[in-house]
N, CA, C and O atoms as CSV, one atom per row, in Angstrom:
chain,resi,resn,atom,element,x,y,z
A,1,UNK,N,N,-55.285,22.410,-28.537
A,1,UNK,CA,C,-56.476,22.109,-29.263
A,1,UNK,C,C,-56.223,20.862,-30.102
A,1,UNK,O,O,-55.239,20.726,-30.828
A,2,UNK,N,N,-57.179,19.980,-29.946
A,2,UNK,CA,C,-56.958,18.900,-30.920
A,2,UNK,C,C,-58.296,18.580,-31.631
A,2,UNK,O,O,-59.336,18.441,-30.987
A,3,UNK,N,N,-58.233,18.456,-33.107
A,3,UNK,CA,C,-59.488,17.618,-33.987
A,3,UNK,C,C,-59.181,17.986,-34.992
A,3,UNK,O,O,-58.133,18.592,-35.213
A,4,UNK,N,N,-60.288,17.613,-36.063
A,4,UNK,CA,C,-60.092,16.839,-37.250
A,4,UNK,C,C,-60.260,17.993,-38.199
A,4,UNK,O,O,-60.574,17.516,-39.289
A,5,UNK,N,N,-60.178,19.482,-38.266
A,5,UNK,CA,C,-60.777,20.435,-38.847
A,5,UNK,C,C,-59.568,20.717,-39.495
A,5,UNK,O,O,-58.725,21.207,-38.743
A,6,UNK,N,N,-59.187,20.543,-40.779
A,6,UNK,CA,C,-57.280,20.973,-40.917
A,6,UNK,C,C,-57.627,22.725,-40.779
A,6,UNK,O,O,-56.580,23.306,-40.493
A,7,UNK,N,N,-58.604,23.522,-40.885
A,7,UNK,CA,C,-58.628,24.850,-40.986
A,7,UNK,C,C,-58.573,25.082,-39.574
A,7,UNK,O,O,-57.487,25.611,-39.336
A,8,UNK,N,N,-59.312,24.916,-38.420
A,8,UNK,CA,C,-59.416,25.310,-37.206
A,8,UNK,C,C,-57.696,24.890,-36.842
A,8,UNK,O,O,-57.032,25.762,-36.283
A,9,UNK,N,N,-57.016,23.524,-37.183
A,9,UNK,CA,C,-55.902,23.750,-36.423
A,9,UNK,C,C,-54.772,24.654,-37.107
A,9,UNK,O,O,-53.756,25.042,-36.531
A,10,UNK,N,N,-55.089,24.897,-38.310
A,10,UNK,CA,C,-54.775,26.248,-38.747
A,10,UNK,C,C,-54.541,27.634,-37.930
A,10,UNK,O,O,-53.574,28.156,-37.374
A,11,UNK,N,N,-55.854,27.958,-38.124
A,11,UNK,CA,C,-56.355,29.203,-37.496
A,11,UNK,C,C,-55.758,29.162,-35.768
A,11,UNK,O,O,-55.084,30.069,-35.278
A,12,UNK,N,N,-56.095,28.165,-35.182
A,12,UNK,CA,C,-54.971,28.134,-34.041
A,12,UNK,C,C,-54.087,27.909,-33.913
A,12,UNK,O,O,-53.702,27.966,-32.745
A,13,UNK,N,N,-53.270,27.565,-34.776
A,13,UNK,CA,C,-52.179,27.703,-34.596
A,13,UNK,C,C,-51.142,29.294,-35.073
A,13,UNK,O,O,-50.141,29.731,-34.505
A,14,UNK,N,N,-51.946,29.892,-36.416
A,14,UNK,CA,C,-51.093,31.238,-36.636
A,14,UNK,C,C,-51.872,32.005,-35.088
A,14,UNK,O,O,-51.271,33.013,-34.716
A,15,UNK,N,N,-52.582,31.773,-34.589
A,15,UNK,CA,C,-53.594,32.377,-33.275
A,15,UNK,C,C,-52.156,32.403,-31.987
A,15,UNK,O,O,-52.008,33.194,-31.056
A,16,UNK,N,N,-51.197,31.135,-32.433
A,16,UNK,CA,C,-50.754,31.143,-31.266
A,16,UNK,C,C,-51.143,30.065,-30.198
A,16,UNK,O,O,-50.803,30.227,-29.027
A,17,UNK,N,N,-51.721,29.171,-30.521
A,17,UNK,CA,C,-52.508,28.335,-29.969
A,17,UNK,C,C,-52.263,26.874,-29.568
A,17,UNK,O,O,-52.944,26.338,-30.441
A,18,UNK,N,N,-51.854,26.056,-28.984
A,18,UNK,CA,C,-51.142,24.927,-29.509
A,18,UNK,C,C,-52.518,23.922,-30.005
A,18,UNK,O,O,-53.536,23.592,-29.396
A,19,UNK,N,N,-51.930,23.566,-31.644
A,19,UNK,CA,C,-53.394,22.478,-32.266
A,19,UNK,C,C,-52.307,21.209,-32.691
A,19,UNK,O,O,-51.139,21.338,-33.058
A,20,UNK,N,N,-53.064,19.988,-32.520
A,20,UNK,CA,C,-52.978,19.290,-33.613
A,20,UNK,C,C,-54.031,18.559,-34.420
A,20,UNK,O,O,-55.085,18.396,-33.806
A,21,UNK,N,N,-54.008,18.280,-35.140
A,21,UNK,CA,C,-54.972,18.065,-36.380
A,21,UNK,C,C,-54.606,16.508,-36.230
A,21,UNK,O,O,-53.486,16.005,-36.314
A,22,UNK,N,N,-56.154,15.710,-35.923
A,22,UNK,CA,C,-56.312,14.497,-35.979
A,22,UNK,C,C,-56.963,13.895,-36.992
A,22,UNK,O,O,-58.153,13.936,-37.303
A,23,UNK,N,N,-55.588,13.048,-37.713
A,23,UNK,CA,C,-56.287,12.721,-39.159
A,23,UNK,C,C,-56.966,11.401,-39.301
A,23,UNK,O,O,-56.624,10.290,-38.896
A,24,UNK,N,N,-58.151,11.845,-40.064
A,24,UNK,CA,C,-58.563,10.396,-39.977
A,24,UNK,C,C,-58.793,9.495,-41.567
A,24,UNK,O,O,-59.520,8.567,-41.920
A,25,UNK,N,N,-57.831,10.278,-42.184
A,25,UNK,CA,C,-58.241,9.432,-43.867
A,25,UNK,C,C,-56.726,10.272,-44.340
A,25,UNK,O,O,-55.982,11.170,-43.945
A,26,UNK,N,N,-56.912,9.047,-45.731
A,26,UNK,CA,C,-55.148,9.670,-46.519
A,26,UNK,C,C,-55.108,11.313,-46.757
A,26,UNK,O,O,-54.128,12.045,-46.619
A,27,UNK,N,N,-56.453,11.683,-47.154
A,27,UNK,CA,C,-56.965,12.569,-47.729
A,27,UNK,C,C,-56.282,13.859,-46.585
A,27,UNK,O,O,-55.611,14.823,-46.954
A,28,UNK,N,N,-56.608,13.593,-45.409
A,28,UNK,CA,C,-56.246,14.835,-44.445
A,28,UNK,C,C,-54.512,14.391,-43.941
A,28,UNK,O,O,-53.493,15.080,-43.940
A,29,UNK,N,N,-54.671,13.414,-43.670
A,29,UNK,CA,C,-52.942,13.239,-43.219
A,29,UNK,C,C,-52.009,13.621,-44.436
A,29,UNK,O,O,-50.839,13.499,-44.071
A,30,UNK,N,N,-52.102,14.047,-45.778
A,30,UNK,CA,C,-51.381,14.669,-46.826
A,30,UNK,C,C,-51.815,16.059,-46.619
A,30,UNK,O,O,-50.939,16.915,-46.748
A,31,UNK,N,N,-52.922,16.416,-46.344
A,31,UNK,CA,C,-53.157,18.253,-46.618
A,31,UNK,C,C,-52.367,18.504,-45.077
A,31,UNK,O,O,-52.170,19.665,-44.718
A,32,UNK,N,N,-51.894,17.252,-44.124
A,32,UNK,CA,C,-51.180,18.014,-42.803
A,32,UNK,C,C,-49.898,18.130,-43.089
A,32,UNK,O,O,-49.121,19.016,-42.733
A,33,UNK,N,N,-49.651,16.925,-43.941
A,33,UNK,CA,C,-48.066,16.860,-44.305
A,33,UNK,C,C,-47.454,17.768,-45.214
A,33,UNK,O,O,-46.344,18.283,-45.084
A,34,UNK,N,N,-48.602,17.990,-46.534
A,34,UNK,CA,C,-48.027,19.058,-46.843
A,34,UNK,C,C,-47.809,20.674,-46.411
A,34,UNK,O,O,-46.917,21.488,-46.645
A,35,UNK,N,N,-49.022,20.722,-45.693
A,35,UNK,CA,C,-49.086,21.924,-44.889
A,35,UNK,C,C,-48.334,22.386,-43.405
A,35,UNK,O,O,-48.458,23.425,-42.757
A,36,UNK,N,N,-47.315,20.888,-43.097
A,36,UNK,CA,C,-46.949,20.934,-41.925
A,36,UNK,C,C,-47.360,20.999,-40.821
A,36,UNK,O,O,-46.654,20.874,-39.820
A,37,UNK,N,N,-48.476,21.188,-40.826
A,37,UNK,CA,C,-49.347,20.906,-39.490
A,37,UNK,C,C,-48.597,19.767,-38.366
A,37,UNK,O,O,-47.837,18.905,-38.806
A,38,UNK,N,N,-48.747,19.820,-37.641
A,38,UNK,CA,C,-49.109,19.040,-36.324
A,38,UNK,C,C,-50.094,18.198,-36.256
A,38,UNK,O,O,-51.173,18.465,-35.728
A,39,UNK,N,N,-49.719,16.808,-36.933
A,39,UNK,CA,C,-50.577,15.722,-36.710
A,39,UNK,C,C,-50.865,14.491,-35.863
A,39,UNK,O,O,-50.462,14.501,-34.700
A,40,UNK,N,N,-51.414,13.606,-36.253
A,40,UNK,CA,C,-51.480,12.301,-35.347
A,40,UNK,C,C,-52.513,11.957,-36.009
A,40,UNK,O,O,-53.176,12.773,-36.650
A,41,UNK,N,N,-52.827,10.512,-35.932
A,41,UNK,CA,C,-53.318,9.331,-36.470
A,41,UNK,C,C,-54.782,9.686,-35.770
A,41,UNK,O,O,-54.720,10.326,-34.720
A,42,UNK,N,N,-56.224,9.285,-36.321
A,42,UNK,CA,C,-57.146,9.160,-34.898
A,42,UNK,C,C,-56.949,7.735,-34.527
A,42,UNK,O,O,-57.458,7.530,-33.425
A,43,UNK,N,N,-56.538,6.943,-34.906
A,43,UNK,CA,C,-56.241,5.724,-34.008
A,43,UNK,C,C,-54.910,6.275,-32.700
A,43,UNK,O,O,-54.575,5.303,-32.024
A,44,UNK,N,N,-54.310,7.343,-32.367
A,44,UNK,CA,C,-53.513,7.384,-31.659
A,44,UNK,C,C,-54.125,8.382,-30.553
A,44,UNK,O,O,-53.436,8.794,-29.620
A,45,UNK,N,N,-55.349,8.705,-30.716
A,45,UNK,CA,C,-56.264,9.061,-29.915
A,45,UNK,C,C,-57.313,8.213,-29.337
A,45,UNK,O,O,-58.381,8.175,-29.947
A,46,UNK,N,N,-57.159,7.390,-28.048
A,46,UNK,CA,C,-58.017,6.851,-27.223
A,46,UNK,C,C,-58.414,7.788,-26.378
A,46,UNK,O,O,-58.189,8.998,-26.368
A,47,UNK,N,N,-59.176,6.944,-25.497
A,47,UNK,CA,C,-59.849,7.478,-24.323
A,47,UNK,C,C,-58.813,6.995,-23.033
A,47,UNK,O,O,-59.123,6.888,-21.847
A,48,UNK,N,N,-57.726,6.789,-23.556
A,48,UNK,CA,C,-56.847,6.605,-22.094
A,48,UNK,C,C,-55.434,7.629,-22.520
A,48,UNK,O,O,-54.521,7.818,-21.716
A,49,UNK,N,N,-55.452,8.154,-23.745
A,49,UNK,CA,C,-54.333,8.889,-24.431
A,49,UNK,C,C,-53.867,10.392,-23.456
A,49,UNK,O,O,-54.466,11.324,-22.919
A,50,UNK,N,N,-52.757,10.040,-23.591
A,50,UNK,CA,C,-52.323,11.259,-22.738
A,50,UNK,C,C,-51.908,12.337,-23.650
A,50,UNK,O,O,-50.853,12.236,-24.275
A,51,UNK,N,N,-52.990,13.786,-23.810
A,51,UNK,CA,C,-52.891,14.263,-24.371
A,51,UNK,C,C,-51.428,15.210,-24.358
A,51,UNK,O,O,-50.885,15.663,-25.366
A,52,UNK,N,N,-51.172,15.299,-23.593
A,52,UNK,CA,C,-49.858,16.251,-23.243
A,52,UNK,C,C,-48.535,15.833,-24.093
A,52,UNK,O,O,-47.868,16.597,-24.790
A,53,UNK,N,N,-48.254,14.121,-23.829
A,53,UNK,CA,C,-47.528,13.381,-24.394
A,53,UNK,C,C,-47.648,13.205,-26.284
A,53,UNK,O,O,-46.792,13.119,-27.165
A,54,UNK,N,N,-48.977,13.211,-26.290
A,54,UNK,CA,C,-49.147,13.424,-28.262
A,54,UNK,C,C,-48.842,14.287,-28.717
A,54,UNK,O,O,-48.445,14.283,-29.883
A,55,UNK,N,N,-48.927,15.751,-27.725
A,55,UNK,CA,C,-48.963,17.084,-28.399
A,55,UNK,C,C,-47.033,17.261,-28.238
A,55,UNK,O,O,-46.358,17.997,-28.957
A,56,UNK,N,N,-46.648,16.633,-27.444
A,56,UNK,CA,C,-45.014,17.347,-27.140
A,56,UNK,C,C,-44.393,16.120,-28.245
A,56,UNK,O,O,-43.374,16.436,-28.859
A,57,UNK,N,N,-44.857,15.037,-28.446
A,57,UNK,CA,C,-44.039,14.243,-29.932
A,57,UNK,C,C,-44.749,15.000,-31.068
A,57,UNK,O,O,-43.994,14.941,-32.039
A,58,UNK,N,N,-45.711,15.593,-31.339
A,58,UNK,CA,C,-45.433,16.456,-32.641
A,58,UNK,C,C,-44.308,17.272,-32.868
A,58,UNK,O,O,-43.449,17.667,-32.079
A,59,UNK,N,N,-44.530,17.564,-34.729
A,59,UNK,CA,C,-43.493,18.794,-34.909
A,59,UNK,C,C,-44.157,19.994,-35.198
A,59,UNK,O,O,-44.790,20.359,-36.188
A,60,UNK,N,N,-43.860,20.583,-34.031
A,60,UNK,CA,C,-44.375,21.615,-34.024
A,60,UNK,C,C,-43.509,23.191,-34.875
A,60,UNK,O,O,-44.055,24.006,-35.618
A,61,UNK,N,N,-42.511,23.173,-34.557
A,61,UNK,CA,C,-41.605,23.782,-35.414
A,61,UNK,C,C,-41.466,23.666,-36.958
A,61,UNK,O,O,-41.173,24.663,-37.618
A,62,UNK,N,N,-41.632,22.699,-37.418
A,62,UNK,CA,C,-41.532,22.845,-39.174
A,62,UNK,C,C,-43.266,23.608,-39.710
A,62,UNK,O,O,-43.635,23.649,-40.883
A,63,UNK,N,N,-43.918,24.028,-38.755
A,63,UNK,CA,C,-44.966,24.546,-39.248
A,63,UNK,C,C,-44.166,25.895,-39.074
A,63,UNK,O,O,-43.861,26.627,-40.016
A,64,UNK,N,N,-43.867,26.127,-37.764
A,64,UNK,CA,C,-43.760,27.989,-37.558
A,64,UNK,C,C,-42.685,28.198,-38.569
A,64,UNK,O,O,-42.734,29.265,-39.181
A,65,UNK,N,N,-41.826,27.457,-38.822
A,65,UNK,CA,C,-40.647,27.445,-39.838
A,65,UNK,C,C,-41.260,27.813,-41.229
A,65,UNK,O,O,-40.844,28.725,-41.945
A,66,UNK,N,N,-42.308,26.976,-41.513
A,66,UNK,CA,C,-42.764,27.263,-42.874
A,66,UNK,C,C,-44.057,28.127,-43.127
A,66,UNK,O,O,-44.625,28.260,-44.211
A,67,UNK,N,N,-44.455,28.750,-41.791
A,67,UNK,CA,C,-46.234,29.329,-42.173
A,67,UNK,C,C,-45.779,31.049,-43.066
A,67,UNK,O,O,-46.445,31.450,-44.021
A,68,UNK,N,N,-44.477,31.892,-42.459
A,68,UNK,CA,C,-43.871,32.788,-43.346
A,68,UNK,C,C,-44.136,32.715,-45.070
A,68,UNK,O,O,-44.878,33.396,-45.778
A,69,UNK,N,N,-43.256,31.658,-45.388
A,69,UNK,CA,C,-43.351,31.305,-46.540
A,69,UNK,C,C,-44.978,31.216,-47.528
A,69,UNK,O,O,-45.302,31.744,-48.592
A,70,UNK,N,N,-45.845,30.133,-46.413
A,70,UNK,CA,C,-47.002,29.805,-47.209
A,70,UNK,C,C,-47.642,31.247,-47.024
A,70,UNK,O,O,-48.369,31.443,-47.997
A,71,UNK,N,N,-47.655,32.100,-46.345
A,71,UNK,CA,C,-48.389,33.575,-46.479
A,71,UNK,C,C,-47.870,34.260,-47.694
A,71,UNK,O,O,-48.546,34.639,-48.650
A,72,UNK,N,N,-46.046,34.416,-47.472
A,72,UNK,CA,C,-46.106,35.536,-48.145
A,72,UNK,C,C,-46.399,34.635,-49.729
A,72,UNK,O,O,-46.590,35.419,-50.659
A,73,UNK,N,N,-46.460,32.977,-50.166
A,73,UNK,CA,C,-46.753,32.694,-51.375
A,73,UNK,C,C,-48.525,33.067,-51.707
A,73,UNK,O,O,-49.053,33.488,-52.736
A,74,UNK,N,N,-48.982,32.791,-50.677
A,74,UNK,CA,C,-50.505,33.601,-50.903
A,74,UNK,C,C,-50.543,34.881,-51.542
A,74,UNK,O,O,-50.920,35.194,-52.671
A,75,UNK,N,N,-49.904,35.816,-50.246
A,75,UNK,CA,C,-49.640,37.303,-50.992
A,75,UNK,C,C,-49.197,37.200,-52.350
A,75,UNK,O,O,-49.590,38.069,-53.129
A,76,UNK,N,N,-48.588,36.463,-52.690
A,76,UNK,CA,C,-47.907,36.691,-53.871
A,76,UNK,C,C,-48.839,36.803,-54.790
A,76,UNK,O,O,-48.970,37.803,-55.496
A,77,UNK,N,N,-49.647,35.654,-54.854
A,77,UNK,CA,C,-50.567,34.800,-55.762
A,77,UNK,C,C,-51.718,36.145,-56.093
A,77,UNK,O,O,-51.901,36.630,-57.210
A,78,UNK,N,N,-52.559,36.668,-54.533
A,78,UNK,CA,C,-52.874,37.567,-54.963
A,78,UNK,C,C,-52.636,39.034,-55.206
A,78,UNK,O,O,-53.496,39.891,-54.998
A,79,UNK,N,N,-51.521,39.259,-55.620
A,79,UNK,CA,C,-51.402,40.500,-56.127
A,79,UNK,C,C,-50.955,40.544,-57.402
A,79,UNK,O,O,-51.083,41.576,-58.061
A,80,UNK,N,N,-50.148,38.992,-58.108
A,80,UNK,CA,C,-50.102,38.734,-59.307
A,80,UNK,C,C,-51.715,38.636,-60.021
A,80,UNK,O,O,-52.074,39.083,-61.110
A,81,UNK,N,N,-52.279,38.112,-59.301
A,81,UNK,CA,C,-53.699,38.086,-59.844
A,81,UNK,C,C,-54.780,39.587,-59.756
A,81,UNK,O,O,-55.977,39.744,-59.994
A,82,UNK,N,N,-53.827,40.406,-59.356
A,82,UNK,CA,C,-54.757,41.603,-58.908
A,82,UNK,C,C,-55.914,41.689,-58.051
A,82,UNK,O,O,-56.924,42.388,-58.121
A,83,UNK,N,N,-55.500,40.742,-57.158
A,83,UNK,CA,C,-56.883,40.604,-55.977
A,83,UNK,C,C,-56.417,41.247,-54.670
A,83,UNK,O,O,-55.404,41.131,-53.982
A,84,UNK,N,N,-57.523,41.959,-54.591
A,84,UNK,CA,C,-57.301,43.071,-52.876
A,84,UNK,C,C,-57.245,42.008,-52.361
A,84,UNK,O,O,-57.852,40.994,-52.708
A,85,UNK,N,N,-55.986,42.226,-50.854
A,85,UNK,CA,C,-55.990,41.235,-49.691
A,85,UNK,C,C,-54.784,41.998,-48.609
A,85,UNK,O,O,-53.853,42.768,-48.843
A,86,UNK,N,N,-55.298,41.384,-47.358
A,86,UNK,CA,C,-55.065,42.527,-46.336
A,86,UNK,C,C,-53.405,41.882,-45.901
A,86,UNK,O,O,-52.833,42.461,-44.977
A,87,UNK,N,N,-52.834,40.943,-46.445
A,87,UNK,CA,C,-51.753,39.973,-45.969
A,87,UNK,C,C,-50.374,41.197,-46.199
A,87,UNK,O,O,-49.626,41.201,-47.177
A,88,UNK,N,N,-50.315,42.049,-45.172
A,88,UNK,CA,C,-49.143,42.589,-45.410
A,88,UNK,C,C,-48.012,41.954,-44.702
A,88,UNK,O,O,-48.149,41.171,-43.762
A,89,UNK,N,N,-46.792,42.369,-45.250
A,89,UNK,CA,C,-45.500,42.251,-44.106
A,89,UNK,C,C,-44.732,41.028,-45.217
A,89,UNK,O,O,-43.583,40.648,-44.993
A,90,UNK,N,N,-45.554,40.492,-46.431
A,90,UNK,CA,C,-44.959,38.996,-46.760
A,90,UNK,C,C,-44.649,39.851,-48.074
A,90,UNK,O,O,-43.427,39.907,-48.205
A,91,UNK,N,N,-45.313,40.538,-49.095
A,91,UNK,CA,C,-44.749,41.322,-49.775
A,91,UNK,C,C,-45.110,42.701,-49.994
A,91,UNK,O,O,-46.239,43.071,-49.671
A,92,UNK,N,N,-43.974,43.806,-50.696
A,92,UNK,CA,C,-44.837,44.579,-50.907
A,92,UNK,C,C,-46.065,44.931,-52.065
A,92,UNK,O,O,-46.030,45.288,-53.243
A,93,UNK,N,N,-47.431,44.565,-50.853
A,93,UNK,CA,C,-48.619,44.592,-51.893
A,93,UNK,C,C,-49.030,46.228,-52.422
A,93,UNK,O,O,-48.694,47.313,-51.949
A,94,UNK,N,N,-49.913,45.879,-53.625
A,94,UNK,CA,C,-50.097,47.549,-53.948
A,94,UNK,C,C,-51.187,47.451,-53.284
A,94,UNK,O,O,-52.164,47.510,-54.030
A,95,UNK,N,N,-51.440,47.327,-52.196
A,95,UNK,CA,C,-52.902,47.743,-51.811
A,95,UNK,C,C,-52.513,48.584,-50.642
A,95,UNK,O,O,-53.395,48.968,-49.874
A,96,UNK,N,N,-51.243,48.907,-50.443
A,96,UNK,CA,C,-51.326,49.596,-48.878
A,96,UNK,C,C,-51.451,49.587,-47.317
A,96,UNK,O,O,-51.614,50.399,-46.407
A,97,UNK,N,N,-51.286,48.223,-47.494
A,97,UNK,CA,C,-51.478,47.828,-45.857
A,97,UNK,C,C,-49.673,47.621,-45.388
A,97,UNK,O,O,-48.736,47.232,-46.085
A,98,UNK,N,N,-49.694,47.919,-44.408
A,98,UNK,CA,C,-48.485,48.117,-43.885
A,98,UNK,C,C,-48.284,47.132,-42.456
A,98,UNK,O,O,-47.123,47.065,-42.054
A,99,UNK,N,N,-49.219,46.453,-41.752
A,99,UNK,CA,C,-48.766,45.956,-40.753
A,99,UNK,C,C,-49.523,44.578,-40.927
A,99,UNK,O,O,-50.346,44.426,-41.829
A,100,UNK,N,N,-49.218,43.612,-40.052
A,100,UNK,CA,C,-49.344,41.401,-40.144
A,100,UNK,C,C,-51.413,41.817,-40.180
A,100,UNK,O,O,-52.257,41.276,-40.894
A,101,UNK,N,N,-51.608,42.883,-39.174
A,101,UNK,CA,C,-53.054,42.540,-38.735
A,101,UNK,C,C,-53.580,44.108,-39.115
A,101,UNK,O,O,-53.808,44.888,-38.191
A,102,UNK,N,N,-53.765,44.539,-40.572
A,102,UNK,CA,C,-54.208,46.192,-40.387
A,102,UNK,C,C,-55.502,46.502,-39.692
A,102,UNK,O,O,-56.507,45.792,-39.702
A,103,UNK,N,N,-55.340,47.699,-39.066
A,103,UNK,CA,C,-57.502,47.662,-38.156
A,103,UNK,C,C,-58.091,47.813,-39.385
A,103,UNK,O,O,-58.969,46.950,-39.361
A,104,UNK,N,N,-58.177,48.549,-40.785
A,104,UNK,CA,C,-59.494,48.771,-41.470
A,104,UNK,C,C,-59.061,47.629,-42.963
A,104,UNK,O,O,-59.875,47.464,-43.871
């Protein structure tokens, strides 16, 4: 998957998905860098670009390396704040969920 949504290449990527996030201002190429995403320039996207070749020079690994971390610091955040949230497995929350994806 490739475009400019930093949330969609998000969401596909904890999905399992291969994304990269095509930045097109300072503004998004920092929320990729800091977030580790899988980026590229939109100037490095033509209409003759071989997508296969953009997606295998990303780093794709310093995201899966770091998406652990940015969850369980979420979890953290909300349960110091006392906010219900379903993010188990990163700490133990008092809300009771026990598995990455609970059904209810």
């Amino acid at each position: 998957m490739f475009g400019t949504r930093l949330h969609g290449a998000i969401a596909g990527l904890l999905a399992g998905t291969p994304a990269v996030l095509v930045t097109h201002d300072a503004r998004t190429a920092e929320m990729a860098r800091q977030a580790s995403v899988p980026s590229v320039s939109a100037e490095t996207v033509t209409e003759d670009a071989d997508f296969r070749q953009v997606y295998d020079a990303c780093d794709i690994e310093t995201f899966n390396r770091n998406a652990p971390a940015y969850y369980r610091r979420f979890a953290e955040f909300f349960d110091a704040n006392g906010l219900r949230h379903r993010l188990a497995g990163a700490t133990e929350s008092t809300h009771g969920a026990t598995q990455w994806f609970p059904d209810a």
